[in-house]
SELUM-764806 format. One record per residue: residue number from 1; x, y, z of N, C-alpha, C in turn. Coordinates in steps of 0.1 Angstrom, whole numbers, always signed. Each point is the difference from the previous one (the first is absolute). Example, Ala and Ser with C-alpha at 12.3 -4.5 7.8 and 13.67 -1.06 7.14 Angstrom:
<gudos>
{1; {+132; -57; +78}; {-9; +12; +0}; {+9; +12; +0}}
{2; {-4; +11; -7}; {+9; +11; +0}; {-8; +11; +8}}
</gudos>
This chain:
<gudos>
{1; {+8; -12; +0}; {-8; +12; +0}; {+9; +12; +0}}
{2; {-5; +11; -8}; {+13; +17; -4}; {-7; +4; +13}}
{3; {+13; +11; +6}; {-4; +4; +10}; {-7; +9; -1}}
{4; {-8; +4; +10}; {-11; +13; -3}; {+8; +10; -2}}
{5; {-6; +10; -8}; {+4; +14; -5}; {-8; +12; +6}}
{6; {+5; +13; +5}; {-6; +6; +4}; {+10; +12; -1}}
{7; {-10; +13; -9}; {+4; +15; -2}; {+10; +2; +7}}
{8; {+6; +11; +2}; {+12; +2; +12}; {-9; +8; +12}}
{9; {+3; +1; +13}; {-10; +5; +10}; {+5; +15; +0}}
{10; {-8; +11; -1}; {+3; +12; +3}; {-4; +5; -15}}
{11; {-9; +8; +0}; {+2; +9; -17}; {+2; +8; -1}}
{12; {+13; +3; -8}; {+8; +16; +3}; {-8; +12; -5}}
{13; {-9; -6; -11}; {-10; +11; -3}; {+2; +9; +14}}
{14; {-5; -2; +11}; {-5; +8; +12}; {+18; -1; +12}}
{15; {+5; +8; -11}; {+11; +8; +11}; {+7; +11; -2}}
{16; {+5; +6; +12}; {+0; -7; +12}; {-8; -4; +12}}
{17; {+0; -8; +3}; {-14; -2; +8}; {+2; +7; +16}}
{18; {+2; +13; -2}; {-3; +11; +11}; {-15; +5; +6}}
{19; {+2; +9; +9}; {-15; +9; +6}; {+0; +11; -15}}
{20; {-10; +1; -2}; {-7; +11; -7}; {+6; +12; +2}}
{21; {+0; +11; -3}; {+5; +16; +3}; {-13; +2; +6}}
{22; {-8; +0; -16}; {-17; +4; +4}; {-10; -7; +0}}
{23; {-11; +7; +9}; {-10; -10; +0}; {-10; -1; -8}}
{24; {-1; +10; -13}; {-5; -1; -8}; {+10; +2; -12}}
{25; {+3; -12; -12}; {+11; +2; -7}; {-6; +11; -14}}
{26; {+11; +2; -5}; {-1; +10; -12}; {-12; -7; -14}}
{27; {+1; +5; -13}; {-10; -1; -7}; {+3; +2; -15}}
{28; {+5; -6; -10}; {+6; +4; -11}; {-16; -1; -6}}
{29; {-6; +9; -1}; {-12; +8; -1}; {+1; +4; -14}}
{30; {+10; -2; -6}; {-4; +3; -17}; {-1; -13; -5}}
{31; {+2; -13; +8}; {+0; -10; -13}; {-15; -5; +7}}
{32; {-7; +4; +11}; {-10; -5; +0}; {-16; +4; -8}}
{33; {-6; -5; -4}; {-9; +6; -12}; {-9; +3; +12}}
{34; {-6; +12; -9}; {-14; +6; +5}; {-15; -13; +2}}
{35; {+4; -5; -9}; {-17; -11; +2}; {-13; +2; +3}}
{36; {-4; +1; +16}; {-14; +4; -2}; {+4; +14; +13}}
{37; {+7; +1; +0}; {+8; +15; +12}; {-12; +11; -6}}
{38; {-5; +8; +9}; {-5; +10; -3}; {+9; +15; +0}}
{39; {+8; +0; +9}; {+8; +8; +0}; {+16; -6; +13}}
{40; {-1; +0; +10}; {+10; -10; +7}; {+4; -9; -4}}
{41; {+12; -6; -4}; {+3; -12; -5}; {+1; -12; +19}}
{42; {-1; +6; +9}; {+3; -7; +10}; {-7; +10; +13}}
{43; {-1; -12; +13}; {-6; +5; +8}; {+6; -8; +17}}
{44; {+3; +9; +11}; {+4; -9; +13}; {-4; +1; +7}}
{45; {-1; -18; +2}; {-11; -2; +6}; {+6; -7; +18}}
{46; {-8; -5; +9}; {+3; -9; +7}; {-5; -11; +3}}
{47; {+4; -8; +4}; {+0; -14; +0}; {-6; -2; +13}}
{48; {-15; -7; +0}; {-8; +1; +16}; {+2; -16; +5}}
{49; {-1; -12; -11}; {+4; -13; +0}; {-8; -8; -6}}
{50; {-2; -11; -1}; {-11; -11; -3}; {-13; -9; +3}}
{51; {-2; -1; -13}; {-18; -3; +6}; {-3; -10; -12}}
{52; {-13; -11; +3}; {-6; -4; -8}; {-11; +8; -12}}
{53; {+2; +0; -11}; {-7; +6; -7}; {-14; -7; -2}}
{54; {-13; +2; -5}; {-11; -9; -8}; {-2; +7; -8}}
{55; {-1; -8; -14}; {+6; +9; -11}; {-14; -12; -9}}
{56; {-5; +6; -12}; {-3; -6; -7}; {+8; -9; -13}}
{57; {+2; -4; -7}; {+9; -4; -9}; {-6; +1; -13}}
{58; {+4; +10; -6}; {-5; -1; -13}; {+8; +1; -15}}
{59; {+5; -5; +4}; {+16; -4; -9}; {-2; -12; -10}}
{60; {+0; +12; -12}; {-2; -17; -15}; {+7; -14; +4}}
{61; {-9; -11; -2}; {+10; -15; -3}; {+4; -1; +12}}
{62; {-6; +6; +13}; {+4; -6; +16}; {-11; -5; +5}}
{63; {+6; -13; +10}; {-5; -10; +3}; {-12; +3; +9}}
{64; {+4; +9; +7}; {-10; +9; +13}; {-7; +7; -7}}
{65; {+0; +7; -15}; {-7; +10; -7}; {-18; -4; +8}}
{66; {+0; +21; +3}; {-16; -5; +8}; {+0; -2; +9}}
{67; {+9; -7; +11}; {-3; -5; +11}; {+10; +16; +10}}
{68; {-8; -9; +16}; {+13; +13; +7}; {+6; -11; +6}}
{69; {+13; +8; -2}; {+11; -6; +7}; {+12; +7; +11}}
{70; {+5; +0; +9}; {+10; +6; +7}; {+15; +1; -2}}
{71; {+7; +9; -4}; {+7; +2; -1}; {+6; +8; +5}}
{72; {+25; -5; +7}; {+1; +13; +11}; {+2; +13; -8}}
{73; {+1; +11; +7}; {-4; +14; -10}; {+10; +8; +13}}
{74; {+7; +12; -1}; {+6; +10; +6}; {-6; +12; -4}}
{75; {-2; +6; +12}; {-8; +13; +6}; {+11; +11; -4}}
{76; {-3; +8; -7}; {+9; +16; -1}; {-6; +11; +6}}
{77; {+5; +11; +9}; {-10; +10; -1}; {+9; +10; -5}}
{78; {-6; +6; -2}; {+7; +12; -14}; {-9; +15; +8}}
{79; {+7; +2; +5}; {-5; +16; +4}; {+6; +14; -12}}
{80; {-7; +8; +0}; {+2; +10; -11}; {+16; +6; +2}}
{81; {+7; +1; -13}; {+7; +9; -4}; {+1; +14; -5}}
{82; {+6; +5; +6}; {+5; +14; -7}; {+13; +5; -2}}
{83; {+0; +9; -13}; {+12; +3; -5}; {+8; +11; +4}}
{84; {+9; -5; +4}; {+18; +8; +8}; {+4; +6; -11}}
{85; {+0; -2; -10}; {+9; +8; -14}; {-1; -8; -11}}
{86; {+6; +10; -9}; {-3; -2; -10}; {+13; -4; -9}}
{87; {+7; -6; -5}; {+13; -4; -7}; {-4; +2; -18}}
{88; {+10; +3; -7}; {-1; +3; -13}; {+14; -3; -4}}
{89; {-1; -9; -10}; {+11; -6; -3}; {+2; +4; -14}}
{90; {+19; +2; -6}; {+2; +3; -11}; {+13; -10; -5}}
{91; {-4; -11; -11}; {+10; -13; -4}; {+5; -7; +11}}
{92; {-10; -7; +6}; {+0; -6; +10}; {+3; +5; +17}}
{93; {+2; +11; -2}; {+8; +8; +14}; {-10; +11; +6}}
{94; {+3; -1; +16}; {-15; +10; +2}; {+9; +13; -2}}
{95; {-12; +11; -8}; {+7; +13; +1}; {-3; +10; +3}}
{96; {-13; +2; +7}; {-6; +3; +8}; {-12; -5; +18}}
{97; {-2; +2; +5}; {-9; -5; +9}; {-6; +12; +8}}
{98; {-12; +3; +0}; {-9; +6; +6}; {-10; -4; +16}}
{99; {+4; +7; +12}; {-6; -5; +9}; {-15; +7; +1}}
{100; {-8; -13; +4}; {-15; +5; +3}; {-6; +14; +6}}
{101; {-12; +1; +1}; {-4; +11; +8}; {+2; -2; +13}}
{102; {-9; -11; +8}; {-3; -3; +12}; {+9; -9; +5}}
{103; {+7; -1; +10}; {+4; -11; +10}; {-3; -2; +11}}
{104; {-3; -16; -2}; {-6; -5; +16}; {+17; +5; +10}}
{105; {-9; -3; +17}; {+11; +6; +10}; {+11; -14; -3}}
{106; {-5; -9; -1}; {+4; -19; +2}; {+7; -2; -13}}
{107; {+6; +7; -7}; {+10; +0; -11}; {+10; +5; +9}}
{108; {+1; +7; +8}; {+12; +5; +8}; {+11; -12; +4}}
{109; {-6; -11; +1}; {+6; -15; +7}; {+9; -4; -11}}
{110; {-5; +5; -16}; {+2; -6; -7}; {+11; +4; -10}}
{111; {-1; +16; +1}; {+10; +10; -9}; {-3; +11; +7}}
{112; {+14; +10; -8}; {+2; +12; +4}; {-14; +14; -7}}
{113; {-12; +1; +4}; {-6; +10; -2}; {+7; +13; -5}}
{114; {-7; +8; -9}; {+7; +14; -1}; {-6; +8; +12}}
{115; {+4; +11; +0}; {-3; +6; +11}; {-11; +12; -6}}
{116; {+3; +4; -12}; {-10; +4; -6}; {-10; -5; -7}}
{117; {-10; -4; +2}; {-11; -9; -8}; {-10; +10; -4}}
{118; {-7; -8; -10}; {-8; +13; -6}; {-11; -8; +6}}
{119; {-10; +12; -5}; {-15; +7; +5}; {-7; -14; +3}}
{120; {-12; -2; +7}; {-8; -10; +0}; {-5; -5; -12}}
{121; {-2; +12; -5}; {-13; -3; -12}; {+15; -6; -14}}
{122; {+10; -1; +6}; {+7; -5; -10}; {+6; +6; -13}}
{123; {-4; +9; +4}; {+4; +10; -18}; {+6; +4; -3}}
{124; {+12; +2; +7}; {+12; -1; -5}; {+3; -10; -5}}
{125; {+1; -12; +5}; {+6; -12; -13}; {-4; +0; -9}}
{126; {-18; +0; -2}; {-5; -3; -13}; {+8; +13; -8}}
{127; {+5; +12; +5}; {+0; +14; -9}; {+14; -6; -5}}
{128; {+9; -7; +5}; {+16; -3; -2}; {+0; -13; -13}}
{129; {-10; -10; +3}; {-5; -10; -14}; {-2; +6; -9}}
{130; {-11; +9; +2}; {-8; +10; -13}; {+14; +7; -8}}
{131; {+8; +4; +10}; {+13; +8; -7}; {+9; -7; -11}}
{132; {+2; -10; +4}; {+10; -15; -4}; {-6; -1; -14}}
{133; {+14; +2; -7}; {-2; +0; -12}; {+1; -19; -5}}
{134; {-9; -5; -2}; {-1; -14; -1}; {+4; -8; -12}}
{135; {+1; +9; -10}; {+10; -5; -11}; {+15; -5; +2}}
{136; {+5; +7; +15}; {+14; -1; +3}; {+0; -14; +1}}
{137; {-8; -7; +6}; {-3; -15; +8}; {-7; -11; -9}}
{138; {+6; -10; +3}; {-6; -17; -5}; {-7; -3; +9}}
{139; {+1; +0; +10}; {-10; -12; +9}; {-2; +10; +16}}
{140; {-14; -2; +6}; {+0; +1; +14}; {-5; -11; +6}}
{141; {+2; +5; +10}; {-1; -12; +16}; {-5; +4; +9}}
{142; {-5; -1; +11}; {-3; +5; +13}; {+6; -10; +11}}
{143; {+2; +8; +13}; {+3; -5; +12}; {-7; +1; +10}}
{144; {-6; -11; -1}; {-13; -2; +12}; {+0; -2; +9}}
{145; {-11; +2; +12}; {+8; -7; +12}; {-14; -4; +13}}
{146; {+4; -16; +4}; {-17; -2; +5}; {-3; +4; +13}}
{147; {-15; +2; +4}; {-3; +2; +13}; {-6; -6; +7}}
{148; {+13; -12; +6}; {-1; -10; +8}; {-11; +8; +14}}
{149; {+4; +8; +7}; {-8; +6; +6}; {-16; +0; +1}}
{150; {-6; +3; -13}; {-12; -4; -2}; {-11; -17; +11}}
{151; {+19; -8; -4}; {-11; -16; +2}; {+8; +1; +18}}
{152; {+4; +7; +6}; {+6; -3; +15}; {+10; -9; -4}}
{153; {+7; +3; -13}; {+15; -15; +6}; {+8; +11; +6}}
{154; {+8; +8; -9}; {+10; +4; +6}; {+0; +19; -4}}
{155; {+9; +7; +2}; {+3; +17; -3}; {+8; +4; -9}}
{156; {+8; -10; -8}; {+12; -1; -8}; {-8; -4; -15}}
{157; {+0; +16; -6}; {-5; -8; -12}; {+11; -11; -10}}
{158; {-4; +0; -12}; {+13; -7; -6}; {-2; +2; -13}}
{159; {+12; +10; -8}; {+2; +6; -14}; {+0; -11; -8}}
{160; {-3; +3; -14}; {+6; -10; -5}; {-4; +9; -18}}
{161; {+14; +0; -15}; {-6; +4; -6}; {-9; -9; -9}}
{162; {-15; +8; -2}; {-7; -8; -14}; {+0; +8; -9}}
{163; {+3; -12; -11}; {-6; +2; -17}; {-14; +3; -3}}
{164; {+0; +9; -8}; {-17; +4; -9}; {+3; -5; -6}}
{165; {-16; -2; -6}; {-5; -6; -15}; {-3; +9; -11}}
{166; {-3; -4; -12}; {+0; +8; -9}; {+8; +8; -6}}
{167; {-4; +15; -8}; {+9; +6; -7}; {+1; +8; +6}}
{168; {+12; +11; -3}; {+10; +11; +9}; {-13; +9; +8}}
{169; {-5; +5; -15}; {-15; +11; +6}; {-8; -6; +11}}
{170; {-2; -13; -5}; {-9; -7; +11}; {+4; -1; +17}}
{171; {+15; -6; +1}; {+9; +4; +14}; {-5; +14; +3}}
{172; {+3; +4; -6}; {+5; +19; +2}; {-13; +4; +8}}
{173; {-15; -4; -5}; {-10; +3; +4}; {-5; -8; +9}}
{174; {+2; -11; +4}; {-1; -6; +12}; {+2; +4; +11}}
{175; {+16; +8; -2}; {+7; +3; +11}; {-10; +11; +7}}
{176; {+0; +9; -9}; {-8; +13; +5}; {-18; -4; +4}}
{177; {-3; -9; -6}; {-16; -5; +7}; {+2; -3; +12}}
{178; {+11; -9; +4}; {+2; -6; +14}; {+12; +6; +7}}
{179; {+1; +10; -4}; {+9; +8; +13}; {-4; +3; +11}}
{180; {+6; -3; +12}; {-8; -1; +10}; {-8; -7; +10}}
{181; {-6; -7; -13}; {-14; -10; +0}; {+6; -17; +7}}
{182; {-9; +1; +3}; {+3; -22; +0}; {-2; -7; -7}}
{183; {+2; -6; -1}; {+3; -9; -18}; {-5; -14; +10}}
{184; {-10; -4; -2}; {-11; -13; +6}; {+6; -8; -11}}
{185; {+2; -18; +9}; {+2; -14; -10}; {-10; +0; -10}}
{186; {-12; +4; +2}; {-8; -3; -12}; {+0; +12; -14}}
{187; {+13; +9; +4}; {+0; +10; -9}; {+12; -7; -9}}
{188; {+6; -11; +3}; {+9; -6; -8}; {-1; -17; -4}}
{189; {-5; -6; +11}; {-6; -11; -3}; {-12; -9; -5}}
{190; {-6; +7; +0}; {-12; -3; -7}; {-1; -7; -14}}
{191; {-6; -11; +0}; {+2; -7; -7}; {+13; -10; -7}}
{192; {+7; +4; +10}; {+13; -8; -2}; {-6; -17; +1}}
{193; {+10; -7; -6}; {-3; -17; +1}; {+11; -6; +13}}
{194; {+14; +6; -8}; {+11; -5; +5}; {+10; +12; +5}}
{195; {+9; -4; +10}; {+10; +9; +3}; {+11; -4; +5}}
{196; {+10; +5; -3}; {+13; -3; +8}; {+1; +8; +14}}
{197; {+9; -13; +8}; {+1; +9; +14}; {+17; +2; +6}}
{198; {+7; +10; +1}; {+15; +2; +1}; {-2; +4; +16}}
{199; {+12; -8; +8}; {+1; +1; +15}; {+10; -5; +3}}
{200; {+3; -4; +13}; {+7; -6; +7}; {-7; -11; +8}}
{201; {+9; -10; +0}; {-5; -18; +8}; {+1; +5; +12}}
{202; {-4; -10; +6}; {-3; -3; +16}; {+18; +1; +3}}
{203; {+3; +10; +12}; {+13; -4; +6}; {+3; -11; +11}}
{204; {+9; -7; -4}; {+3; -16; +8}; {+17; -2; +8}}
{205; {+8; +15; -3}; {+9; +2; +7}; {+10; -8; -6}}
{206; {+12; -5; +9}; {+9; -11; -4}; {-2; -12; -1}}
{207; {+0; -8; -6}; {-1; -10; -8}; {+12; -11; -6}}
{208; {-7; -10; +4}; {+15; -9; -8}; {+1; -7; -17}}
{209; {+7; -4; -5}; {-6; -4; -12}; {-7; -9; -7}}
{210; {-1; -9; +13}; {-13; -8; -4}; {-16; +5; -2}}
{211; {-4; +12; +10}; {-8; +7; +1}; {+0; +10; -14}}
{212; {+11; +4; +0}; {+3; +14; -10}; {+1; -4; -15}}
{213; {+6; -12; -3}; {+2; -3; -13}; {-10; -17; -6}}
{214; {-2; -8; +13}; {-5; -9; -3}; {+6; -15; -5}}
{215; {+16; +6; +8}; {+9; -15; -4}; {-3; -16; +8}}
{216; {+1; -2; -2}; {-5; -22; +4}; {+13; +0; +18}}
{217; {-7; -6; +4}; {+9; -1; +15}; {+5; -11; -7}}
{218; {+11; +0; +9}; {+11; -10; +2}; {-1; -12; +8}}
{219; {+6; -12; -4}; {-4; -9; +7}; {+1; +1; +13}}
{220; {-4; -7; +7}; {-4; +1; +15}; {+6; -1; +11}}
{221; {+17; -9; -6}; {+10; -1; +11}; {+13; +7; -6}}
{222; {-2; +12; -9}; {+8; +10; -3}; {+7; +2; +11}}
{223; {+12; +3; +2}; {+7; +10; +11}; {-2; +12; -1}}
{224; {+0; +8; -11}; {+6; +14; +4}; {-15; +7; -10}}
{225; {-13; -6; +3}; {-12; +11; -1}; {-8; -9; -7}}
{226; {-10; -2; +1}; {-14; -5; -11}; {-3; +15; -12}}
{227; {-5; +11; +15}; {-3; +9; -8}; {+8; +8; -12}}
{228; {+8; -5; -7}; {+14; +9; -9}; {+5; -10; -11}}
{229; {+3; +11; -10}; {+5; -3; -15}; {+13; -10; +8}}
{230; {-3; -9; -10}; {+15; -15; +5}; {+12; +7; -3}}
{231; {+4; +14; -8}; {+13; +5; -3}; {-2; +16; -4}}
{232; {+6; +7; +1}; {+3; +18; +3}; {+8; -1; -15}}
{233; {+5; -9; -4}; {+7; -1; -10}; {+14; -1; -10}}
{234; {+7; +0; -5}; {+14; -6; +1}; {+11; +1; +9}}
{235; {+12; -6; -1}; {+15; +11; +6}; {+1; +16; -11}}
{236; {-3; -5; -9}; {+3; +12; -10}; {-6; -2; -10}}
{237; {-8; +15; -7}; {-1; +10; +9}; {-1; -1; +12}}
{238; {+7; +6; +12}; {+4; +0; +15}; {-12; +12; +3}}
{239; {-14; -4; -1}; {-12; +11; +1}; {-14; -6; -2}}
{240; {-8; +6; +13}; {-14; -4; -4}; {-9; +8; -12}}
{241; {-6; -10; -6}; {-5; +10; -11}; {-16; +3; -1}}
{242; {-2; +13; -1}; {-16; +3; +5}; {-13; -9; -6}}
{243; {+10; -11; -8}; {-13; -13; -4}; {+0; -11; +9}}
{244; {+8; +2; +7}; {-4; -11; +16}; {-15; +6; +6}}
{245; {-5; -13; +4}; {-11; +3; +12}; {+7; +3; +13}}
{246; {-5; +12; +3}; {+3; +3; +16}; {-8; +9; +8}}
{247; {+3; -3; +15}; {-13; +8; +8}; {+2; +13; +0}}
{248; {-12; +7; -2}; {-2; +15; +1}; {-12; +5; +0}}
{249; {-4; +11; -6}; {-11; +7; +5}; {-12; -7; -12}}
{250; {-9; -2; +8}; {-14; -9; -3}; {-15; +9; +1}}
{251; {-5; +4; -14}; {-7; +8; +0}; {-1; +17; -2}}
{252; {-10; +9; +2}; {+2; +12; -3}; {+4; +3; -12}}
{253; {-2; -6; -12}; {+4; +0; -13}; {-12; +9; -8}}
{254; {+6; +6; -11}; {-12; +3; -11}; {-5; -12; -6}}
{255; {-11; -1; -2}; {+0; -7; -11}; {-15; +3; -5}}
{256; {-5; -4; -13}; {-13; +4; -8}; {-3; -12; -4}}
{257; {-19; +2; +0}; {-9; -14; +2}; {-6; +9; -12}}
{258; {+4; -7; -14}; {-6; +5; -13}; {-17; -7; +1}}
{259; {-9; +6; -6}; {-13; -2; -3}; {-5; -11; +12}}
{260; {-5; +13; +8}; {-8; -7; +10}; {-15; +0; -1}}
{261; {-12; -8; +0}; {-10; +3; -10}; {-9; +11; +14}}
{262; {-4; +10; -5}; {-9; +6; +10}; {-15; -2; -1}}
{263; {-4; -7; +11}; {-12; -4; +2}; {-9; +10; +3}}
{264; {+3; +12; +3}; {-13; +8; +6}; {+9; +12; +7}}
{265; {-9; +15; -3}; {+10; +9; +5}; {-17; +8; +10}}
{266; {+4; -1; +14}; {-13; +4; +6}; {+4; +17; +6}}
{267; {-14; +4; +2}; {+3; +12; +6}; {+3; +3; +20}}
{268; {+4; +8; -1}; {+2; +1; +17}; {-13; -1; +5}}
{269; {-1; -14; +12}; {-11; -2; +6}; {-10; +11; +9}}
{270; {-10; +4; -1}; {-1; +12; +10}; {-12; -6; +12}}
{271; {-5; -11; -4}; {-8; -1; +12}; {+9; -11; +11}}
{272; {-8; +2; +11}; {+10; -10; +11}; {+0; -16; -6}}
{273; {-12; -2; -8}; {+2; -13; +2}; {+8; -5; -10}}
{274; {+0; +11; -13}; {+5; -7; -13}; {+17; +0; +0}}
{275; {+5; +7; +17}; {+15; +0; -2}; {+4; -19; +1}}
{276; {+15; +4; -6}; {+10; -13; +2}; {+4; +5; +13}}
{277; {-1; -9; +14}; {+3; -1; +13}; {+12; -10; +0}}
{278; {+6; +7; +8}; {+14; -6; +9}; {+8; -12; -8}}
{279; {+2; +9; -7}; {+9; -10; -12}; {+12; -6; +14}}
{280; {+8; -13; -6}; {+10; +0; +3}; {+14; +11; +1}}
{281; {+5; +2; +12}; {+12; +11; -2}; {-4; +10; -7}}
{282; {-10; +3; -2}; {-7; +14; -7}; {-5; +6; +3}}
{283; {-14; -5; +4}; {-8; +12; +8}; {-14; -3; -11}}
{284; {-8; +9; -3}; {-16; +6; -8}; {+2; +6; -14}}
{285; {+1; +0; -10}; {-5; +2; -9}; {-9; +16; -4}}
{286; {+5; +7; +1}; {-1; +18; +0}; {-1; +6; -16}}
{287; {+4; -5; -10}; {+0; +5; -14}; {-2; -9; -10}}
{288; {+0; +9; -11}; {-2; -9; -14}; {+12; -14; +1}}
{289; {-2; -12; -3}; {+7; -9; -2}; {-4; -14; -12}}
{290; {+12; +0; +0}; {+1; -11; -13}; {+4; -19; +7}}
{291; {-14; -9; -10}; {+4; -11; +1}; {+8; -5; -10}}
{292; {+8; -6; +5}; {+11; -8; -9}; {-3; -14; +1}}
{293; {+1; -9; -13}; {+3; -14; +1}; {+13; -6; +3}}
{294; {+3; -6; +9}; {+13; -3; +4}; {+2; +2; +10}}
{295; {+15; +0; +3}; {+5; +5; +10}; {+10; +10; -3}}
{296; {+6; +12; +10}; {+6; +9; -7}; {+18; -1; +12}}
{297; {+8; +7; -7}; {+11; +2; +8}; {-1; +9; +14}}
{298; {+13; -5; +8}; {-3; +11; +14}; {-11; -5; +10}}
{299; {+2; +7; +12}; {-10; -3; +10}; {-10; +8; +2}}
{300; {-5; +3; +9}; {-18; +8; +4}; {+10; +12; +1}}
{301; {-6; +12; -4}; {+5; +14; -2}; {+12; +4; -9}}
{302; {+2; -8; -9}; {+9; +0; -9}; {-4; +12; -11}}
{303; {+8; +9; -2}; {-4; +8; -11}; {+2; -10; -14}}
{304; {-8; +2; -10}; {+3; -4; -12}; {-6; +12; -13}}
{305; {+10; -8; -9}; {-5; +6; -9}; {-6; +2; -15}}
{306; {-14; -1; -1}; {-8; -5; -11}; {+4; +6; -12}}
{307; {+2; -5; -12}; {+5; +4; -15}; {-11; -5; -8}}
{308; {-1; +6; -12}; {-5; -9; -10}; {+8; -9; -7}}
{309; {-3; -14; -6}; {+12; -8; -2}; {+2; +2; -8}}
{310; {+18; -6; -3}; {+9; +0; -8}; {-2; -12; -10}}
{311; {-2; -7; +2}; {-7; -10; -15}; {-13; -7; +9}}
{312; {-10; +3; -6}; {-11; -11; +1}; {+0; -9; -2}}
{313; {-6; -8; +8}; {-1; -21; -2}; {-13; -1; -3}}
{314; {-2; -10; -10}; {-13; -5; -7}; {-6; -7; +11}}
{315; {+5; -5; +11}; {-3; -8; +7}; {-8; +3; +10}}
{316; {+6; +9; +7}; {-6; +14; +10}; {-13; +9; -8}}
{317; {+4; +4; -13}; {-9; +7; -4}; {-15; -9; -3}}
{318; {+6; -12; -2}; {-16; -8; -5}; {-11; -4; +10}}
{319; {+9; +1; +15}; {-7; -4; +10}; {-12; +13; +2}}
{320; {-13; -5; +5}; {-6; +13; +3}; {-10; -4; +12}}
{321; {+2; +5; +11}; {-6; -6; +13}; {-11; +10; +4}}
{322; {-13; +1; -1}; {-11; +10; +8}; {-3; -1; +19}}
{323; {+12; +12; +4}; {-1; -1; +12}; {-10; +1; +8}}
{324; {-2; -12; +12}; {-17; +2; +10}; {+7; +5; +14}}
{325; {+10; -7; +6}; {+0; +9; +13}; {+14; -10; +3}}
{326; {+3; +1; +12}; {+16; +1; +7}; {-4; -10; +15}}
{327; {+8; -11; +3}; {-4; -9; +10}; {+11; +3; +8}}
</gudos>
């Protein structure tokens, strides 16, 4: 009998396998297509945890078609954003950025405020857009930023920049409709099927490499470790080389969960009874929130961050579940 074969353990794709910088990672926001975006190409959210879904199934050529069936689903709640500034980019490089009218006090945690801020009513920024000669510029962006506050998690909001949809004029005029304003999940989601979600995993600390890479223990009357690679590697090269398995830090990683199918995007509950109560490690359910099919990265209060996806699956898209309620 050939002996078994098996991939090499560790995929360098994902190195180095360090802590994160940020907790929300960056966004190469021009190669992701507009699709069904109304104007946000992304939105951040938090992560309240899991639940059973009852979903109907009405998905062509499936076995349950018609019937209801349960499936697990992750709770998002997505409290409104608003925009910190405005960026304007020229051949790929920002060459301008404009700050908002209004700032919350709870951005203070987060950056350095100017000390001169304009008027309530905002009018100065809109007067400094209006000025901006827009032929100078290819692309804008905005820098958003959420208000966790809203749902009682925490005081720290958390920036992050997003991509518009559509054409230059179209950006341009967005910006100025929603200066100021709160930009609600259903002013970007709606009607979405599928979405990508970019974050950070659960952190698991230090780790050995059986844990961390998934190598086979060692026989059982080893001397010198079960849990460890049988060799570090030759006399010479006289060096360990960063394709050995070895213990280190486990978790707190980026990583993105392409086309996650969205089952149902509900509004912030307002009567006592229709709230979601005492989630795990979470708490109640306070805002607009999104169900997801699956499971998502990170633990209960995890910021994340919703995109429109970067390629669509036939697979995800053909599914189509008519949401009844949450167990």
């Amino acid at each position: 009998m050939a002996p078994p074969k098996s991939p090499r353990k560790g995929s360098l794709q994902f190195w180095p396998r360090k802590r994160a910088k940020k907790l929300l990672p960056r966004v190469n926001w021009r190669v992701i297509p507009t699709g069904s975006a109304k104007n946000l190409k992304g939105f951040i959210a938090y992560k309240a945890g899991m639940a059973s879904a009852l979903v109907k199934d009405k998905t062509q050529n499936s076995m349950t078609k018609d019937k209801q069936i349960i499936i697990p689903a992750t709770i998002l709640e997505c409290p409104p954003l608003k925009i910190f500034s405005v960026r304007f980019y020229k051949n790929n490089k920002i060459a301008k950025e404009i700050l908002a009218g209004q700032f919350d006090k709870e951005l203070k945690r987060v950056v350095k405020l100017p000390k001169k801020t304009p008027g309530p009513d905002g009018i100065s920024s809109e007067v400094k857009i209006n000025d901006i000669k827009t032929e100078n510029y290819d692309d804008v962006s905005v820098i958003a930023y959420s208000q966790p506050k809203k749902i009682d998690l925490k005081k720290r909001p958390d920036l992050e920049e997003i991509g518009l949809a559509g054409s230059f004029d179209e950006k341009i005029s967005f910006v100025k409709e929603n200066l100021n304003k709160e930009i609600s999940i259903f002013d970007v989601f709606d009607g979405w099927q599928i979405a990508d979600l970019r974050g950070l995993t659960k952190g698991k600390g230090f780790s050995g490499p059986v844990k961390r890479f998934g190598i086979k223990l060692r026989f059982h009357k080893t001397e010198k470790g079960q849990r460890k690679v049988g060799s570090l590697g030759p006399w010479h090269p006289a060096r360990v080389t960063f394709r050995v398995p070895m213990a280190g830090q486990m978790g707190m990683f980026t990583r993105v969960h392409y086309n996650q199918k969205i089952i149902s995007l509900e509004k912030a509950p307002k009567e006592p009874g229709e709230k979601l109560k005492n989630i795990k490690n979470y708490g109640d359910i306070k805002a607009d929130y999104i169900v997801l099919a699956g499971s998502v990265q990170g633990p209960a209060k995890r910021q994340l961050l919703i995109t429109a996806p970067l390629r669509g699956s036939k697979d995800q898209l053909k599914k189509n579940f008519e949401f009844i309620e949450l167990k």
